[in-house]
C-alpha positions in Angstrom: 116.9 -64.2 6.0 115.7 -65.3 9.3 112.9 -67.6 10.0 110.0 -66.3 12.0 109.1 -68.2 15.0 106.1 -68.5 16.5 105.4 -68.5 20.1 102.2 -69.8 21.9 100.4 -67.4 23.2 100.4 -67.6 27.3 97.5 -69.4 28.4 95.9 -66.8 30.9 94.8 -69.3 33.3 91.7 -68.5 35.3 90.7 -69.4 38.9 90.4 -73.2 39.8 87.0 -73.0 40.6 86.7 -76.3 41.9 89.0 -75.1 44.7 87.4 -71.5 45.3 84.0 -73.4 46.0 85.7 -75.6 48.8 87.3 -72.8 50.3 83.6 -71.1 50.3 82.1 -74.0 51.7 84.1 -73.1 54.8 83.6 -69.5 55.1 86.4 -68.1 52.9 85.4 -64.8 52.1 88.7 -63.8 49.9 87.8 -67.4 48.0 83.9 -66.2 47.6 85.2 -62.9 46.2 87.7 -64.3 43.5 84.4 -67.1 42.8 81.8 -63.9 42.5 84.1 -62.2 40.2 84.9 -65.5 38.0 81.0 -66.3 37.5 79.0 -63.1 38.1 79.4 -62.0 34.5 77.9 -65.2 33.0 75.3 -65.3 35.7 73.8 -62.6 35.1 73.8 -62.8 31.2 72.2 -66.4 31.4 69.5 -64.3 33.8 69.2 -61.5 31.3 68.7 -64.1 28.8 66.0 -65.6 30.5 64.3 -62.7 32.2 64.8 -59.2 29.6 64.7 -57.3 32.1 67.9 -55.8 33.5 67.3 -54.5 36.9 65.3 -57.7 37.7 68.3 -59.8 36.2 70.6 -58.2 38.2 68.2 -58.3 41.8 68.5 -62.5 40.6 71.8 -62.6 40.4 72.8 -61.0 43.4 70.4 -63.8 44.5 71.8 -66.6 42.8 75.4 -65.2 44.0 73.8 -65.1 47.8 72.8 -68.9 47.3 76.1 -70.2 46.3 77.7 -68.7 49.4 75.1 -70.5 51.8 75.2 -73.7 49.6 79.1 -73.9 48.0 79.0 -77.2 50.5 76.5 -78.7 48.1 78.5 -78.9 45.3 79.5 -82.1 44.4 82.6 -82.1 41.7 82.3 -85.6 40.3 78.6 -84.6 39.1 80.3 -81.9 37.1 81.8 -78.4 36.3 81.3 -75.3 38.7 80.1 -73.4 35.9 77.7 -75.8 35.0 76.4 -75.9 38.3 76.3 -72.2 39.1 74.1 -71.4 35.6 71.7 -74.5 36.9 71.1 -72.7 39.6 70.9 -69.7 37.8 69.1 -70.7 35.4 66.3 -72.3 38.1 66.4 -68.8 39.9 65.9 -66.7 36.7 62.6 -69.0 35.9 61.2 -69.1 39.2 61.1 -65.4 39.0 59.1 -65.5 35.9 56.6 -68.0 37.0 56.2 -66.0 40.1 55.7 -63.0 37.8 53.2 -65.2 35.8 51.7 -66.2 39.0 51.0 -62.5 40.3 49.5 -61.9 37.4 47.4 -64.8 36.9 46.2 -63.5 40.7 45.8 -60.4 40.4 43.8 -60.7 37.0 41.4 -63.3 39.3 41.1 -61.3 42.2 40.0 -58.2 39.8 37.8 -60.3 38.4 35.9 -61.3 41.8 35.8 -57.7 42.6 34.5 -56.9 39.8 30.7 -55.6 40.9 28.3 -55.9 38.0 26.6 -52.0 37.6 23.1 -53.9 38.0 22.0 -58.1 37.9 20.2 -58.2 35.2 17.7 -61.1 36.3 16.6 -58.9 39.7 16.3 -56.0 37.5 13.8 -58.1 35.0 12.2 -59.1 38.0 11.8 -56.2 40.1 10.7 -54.7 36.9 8.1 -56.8 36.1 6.9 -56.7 40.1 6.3 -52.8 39.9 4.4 -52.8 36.3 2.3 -55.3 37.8 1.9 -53.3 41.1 0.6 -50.0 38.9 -1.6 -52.6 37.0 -3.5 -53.1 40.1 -3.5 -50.1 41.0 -4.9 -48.4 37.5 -7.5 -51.3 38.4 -8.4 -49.3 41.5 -9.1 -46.0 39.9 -12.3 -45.4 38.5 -12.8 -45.7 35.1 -12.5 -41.8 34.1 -9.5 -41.7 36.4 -7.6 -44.5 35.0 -8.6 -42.8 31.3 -7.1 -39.8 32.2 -4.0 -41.2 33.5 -3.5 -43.3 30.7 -4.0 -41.1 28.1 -1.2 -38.6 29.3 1.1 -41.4 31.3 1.1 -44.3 29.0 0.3 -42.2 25.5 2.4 -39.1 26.1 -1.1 -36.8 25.7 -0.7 -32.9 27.2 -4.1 -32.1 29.5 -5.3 -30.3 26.6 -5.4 -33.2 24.5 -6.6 -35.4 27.3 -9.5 -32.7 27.4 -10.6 -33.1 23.9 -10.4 -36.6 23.1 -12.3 -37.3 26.1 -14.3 -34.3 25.4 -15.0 -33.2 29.1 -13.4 -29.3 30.5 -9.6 -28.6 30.8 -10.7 -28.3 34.8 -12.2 -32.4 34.7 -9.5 -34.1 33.6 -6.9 -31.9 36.0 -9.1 -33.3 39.1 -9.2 -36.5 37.3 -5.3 -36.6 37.3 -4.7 -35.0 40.7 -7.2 -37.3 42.7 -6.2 -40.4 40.5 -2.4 -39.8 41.0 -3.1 -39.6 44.5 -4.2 -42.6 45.1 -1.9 -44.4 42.9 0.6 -42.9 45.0 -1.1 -44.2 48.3 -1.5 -47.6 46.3 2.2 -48.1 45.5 3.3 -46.7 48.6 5.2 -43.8 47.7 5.7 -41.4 50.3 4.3 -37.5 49.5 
């Protein structure tokens, strides 16, 4: 019978990142490729995470990937990992992109809201309402009194000539000139053109 042996598995050892980063810092483009294809996959899942939105999280990454080549000098290995550092700044880049989503929002919402033109103020309507009734008071005061009658009775009580006629009990043809000579010069009081 023979003994089975077991043999460790080979320990698939990745990039040293620590040493792709230096050789970015000075321009290595070969080094920035190997570090782009080491990180890029948890970059943009951290993003994804953090933004749900995949064409947005990808825009970041790109992004977050453009950064570390302009800043791989900044990295500084006794404060830490590379991968630690890369999903910081990930991390930073993904919420800066939702607050300035918030932010839009918030300014669009406000500047909507200062557009917004009211159909009518209400307090000039009141007012200019109340100046005109009081205007065609004063003027009813300056018709005579059969005038003003007439006027009121089919204006202000919804009454047909005919009606006007009899409950003042003068001719159809009386209370017509009534009304036509009255609504004249109400018209000429409030300064309404013909």
């Amino acid at each position: 019978m023979s003994a089975v042996v077991y043999l460790p598995a080979p320990r698939f050892r990745g990039p040293d990142l620590k040493e792709l980063v230096a050789r970015t810092a000075f321009g290595d483009q070969e080094a920035f490729a190997r570090l782009y294809d080491a990180v890029a996959g948890p970059v943009l899942g951290l993003v994804l995470r953090v933004l749900r939105d995949p064409s947005q999280s990808e825009e970041v990454t790109q992004e977050v990937m453009f950064e570390l080549w302009r800043t791989a000098d900044r990295y500084e290995p006794q404060r830490g990992e590379v991968m630690a550092w890369v999903l910081t700044v990930a991390h930073r880049r993904a919420v800066d992109r939702v607050r300035a989503a918030q932010a839009a929002t918030e300014r669009d919402q406000r500047a909507a809201a200062r557009a917004r033109v009211p159909a009518f103020d209400e307090v000039v309507e009141q007012v200019e309402g109340r100046l005109e009734r009081e205007q065609v008071r004063r003027c009813l005061r300056s018709l005579t009194e059969l005038q003003r009658e007439s006027v009121t009775l089919a204006y202000y009580r919804g009454h047909t000539y005919p009606e006007v006629a009899r409950l003042l009990g003068i001719p159809l043809g009386t209370v017509k000139t009534r009304m036509r000579d009255g609504l004249i010069r109400l018209r000429d009081c409030l300064g309404v053109g013909s």
